[in-house]
N, C-alpha and C positions, 0 to 999 in steps of 0.2 A: 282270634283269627290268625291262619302261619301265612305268610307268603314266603316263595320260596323265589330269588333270586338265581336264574340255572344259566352261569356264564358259558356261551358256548364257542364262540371265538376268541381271540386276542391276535389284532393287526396292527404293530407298532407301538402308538400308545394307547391304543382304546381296546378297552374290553365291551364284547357285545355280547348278550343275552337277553333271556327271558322272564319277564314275571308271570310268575303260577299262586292263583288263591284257589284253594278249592278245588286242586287238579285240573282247574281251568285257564288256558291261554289269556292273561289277562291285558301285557303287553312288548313292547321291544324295550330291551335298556342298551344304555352305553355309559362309560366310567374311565376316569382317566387313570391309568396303568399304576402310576405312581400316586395317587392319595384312595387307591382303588379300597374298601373292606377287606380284612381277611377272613375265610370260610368259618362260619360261628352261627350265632342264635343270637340276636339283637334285638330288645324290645324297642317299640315305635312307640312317640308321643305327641301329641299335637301341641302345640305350644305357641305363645304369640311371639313372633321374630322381630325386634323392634325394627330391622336392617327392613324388611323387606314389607313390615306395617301389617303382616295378616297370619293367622292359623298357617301350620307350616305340618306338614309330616315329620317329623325329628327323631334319628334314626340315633338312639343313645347306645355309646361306645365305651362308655366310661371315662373318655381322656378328656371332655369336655364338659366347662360351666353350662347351668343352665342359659337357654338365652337373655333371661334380664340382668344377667354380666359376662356375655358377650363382646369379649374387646372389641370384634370389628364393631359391632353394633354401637358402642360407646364411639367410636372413631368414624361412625360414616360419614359425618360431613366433610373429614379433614382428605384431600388429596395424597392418603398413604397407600405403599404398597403393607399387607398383612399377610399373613397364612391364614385364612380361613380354612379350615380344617371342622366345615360343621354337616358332616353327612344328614345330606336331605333327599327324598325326590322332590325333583322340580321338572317341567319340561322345557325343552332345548332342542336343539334339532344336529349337533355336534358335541362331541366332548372335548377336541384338538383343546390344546395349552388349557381349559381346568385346572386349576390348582383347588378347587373348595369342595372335594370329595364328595362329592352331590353326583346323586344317579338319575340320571337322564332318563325318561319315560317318552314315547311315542310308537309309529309306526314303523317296522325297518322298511327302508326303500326297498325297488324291485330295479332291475333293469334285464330286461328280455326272460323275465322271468327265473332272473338270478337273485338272493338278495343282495341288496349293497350296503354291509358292514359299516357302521363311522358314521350314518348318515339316517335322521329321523323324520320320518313326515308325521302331520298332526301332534305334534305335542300338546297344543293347549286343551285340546279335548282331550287326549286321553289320559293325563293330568286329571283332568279334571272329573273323569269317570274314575281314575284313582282315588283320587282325594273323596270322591263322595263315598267311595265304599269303605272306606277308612272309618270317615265323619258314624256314617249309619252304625258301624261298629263301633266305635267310642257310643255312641248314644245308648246303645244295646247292654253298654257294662260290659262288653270283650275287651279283652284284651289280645293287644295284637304285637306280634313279633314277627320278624325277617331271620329268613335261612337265607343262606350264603351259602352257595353248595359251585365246585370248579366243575 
């Protein structure tokens, strides 16, 4: 299964876009400028995230262990600053200061009929309508990859 990540603004430090599976609108993203993907083809893998204790969407880059050696992950209890640098979706409803290269999933805001860039409604649901169509694909034996297209 391809999803295609189709960035279509950048306002300061957020990059806003869309995700497309199956030439279908599937949601709003946003991404912090600076630990943002560059335009590629990335395999996805589900993995358990000790950091955050559950199946995680994990967008493999190559610059990165798996997560069962995970520095932050080994360090979450301790009060340190880290560069987590472990591109995920996750939902959020902002990407402002991000540093953990994680792509934001939800709804983009409206006001008067405009959209409002930077800013996501419903994350957790559409997350989670993400995450299950992911799930159903792993189960199926797909394999599934992320386009990165500007």
């Amino acid at each position: 299964m391809e999803i295609i990540l189709r960035r279509i603004v950048k306002k300061g430090d957020v990059i806003g876009g869309i995700l497309l599976s199956e030439g279908e609108l599937v949601c709003n993203t946003l991404e912090e400028a600076s630990t943002a993907l560059s335009p590629g083809v990335y395999p996805i893998e589900r993995v358990y995230c000790a950091s955050q204790r559950r199946l995680v969407p994990l967008i493999r880059t190559g610059r990165r262990l798996p997560c069962a050696h995970c520095p932050k992950c080994a360090r979450d209890g301790l009060n340190v600053r880290l560069p987590n640098h472990c591109p995920q979706f996750r939902p959020g409803n902002g990407a402002y200061h991000r540093r953990d290269g994680t792509i934001l999933v939800g709804q983009c805001a409206e006001v008067n009929g405009h959209p409002l860039h930077g800013f996501l409604l419903h994350p957790k649901s559409t997350f989670s309508r993400l995450n299950d169509r992911l799930r159903k694909a792993f189960n199926r034996g797909q394999g599934c990859w992320l386009r990165v297209e500007e």
